[in-house]
matplotlib code that plots the C-alpha trace (Angstrom):
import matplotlib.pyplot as plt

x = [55.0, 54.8, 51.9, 50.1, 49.8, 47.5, 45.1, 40.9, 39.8, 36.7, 37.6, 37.0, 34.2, 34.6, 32.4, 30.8, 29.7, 28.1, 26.5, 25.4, 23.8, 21.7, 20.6, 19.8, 17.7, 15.6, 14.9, 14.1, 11.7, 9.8, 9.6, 8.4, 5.4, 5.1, 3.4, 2.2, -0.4, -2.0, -2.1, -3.4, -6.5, -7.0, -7.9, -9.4, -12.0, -12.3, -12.7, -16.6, -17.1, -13.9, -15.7, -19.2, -18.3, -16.0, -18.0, -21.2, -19.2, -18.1, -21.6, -23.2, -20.8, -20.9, -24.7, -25.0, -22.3, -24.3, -27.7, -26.0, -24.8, -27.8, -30.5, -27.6, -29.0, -26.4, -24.1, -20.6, -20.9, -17.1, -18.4, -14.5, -14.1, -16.7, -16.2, -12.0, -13.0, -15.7, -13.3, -10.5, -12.8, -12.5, -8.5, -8.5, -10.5, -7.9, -5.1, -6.9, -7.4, -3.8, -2.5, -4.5, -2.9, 0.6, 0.3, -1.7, 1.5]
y = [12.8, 16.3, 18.0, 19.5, 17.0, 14.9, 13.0, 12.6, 8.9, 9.9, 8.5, 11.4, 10.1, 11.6, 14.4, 11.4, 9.3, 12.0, 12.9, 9.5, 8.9, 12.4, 10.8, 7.4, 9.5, 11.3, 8.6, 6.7, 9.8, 9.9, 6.1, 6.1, 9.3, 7.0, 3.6, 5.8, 7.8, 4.6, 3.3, 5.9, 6.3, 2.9, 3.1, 5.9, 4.6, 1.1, 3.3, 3.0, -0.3, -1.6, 0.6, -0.6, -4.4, -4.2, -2.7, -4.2, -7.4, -6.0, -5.1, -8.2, -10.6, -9.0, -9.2, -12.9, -14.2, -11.7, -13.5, -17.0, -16.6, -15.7, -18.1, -21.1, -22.9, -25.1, -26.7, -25.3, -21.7, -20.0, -17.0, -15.1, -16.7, -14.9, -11.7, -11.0, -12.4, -9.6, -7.1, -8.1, -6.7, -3.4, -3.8, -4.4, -1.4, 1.3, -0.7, 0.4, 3.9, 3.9, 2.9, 5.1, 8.1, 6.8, 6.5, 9.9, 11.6]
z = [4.3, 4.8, 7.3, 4.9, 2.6, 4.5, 2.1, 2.8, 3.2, 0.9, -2.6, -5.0, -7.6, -10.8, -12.9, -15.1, -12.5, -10.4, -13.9, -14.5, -10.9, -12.0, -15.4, -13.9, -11.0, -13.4, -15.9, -12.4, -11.3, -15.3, -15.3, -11.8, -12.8, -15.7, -13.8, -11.1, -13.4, -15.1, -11.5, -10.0, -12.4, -12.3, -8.9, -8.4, -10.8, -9.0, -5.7, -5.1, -6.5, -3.7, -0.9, -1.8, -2.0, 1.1, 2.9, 2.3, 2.9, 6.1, 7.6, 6.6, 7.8, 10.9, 10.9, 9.9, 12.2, 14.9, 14.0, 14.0, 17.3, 19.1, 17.4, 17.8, 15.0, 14.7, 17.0, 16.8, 14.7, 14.7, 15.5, 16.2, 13.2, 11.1, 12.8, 12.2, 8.7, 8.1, 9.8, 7.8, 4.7, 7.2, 6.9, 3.3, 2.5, 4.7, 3.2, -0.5, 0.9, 2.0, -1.7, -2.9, -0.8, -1.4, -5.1, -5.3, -3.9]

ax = plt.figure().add_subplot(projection="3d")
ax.plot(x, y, z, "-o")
ax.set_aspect("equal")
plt.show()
């Protein structure tokens, strides 16, 4: 072998290929825009209905399981319980928020 004919380990992909990863791309990118839009308006609509039932879920369980645990009504209340469950309608709401920012990009 001669010194300057040293070959590159890179395989050399060909003109079509590189032109068919473009195509496949931007029918990826207008397919992508495509269930993004629907999605997006879907819940952007369903936005106050989710924050008012979430929330309102939220507040009250916290309230009841608050009231339950200080009139001890009944003998064993799972108070920690009923709290991360009304919190966990907390959670579910910023997750909502945060699909709604991801999609909105």
């Amino acid at each position: 072998m001669q010194p300057g004919a040293m070959t590159s380990a890179r395989p050399v992909r060909s003109m079509q290929a590189i032109g068919a990863r473009s195509v496949v791309a931007i029918v990826a990118r207008i397919v992508g825009h495509l269930v993004r839009l629907p999605l997006l308006a879907l819940l952007t609509l369903l936005e106050p209905v989710v924050r008012a039932v979430f929330s309102l879920a939220m507040v009250l369980g916290v309230l009841a399981a608050t009231v339950f645990e200080l009139s001890a009504a009944g003998p064993r209340f799972e108070f920690l319980q009923m709290i991360a469950g009304s919190l966990g309608f907390g959670v579910a709401l910023l997750l909502y928020y945060g699909l709604l920012a991801l999609v909105s990009r």
